[in-house]
C-alpha positions in Angstrom: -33.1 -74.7 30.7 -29.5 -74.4 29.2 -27.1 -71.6 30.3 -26.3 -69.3 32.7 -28.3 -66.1 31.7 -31.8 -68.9 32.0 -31.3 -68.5 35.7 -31.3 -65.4 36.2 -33.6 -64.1 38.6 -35.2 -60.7 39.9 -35.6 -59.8 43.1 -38.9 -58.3 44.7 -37.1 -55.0 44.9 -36.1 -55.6 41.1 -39.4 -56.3 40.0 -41.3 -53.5 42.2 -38.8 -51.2 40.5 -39.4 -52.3 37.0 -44.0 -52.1 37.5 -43.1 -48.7 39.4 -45.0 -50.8 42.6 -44.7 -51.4 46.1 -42.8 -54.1 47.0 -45.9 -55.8 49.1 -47.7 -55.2 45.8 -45.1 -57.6 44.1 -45.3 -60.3 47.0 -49.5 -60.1 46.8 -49.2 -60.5 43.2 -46.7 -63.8 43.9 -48.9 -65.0 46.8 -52.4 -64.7 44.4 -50.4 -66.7 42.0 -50.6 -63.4 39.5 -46.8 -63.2 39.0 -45.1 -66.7 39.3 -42.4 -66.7 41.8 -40.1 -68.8 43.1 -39.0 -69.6 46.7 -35.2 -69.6 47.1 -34.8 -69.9 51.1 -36.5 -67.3 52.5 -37.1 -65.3 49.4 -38.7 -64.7 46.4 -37.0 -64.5 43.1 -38.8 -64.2 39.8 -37.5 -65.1 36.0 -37.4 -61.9 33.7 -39.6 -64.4 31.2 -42.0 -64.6 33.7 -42.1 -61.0 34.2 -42.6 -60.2 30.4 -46.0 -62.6 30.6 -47.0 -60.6 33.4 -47.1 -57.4 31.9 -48.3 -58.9 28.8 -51.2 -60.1 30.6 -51.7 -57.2 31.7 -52.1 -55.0 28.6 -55.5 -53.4 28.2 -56.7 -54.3 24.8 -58.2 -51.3 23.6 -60.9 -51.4 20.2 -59.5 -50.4 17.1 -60.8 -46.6 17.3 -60.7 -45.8 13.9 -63.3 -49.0 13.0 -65.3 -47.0 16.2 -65.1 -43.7 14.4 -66.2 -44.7 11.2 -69.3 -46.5 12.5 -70.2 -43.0 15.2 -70.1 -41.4 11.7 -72.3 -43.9 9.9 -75.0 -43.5 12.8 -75.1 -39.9 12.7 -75.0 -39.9 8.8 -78.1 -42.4 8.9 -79.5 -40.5 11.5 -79.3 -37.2 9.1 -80.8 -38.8 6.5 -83.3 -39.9 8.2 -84.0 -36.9 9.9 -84.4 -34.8 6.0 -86.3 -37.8 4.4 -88.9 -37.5 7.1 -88.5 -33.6 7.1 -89.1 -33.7 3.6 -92.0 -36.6 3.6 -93.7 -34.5 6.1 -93.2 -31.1 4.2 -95.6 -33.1 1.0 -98.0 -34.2 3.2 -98.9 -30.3 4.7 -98.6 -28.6 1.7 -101.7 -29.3 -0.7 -101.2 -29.8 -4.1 -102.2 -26.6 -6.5 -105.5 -26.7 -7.9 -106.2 -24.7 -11.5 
């Protein structure tokens, strides 16, 4: 570390403000090992780098909804398809060919 602004730290309060928690919520997430903390007498401090991870980690990675979209639309297509091809296979079979 090389600087003054590396050792900076958040309080709990800070941090609990920042997630829009509770401050026991911040202190479990220390004590779980979750959120890395560190012990400065008797309290916690946390480095805004270590906060950044945290949320990070905590992104929900969501499926790229347009790939999902374009494959619900393939099935239904296929399905369709399916659906008249069979229509159509079953309309020859009933109907008897014309005899002279």
């Amino acid at each position: 570390m090389s600087g003054l602004e590396d050792l900076r730290t958040l309080t709990v309060e800070d941090v609990a403000e920042v997630l829009g928690v509770n401050v026991e919520t911040v202190r479990r997430f220390a004590r779980e090992g979750r959120l890395p903390a560190y012990r400065i007498g008797a309290r916690l401090r946390f480095r805004p780098q270590d906060l950044d991870r945290f949320v990070e980690s905590c992104l929900l990675k969501v499926p790229d909804i347009d790939a999902m979209l374009r494959q619900a639309r393939d099935r239904r297509v296929g399905l369709v398809l399916k659906r008249k091809a069979a229509a159509s296979a079953a309309g020859r079979k009933t109907t008897a060919p014309e005899q002279n």
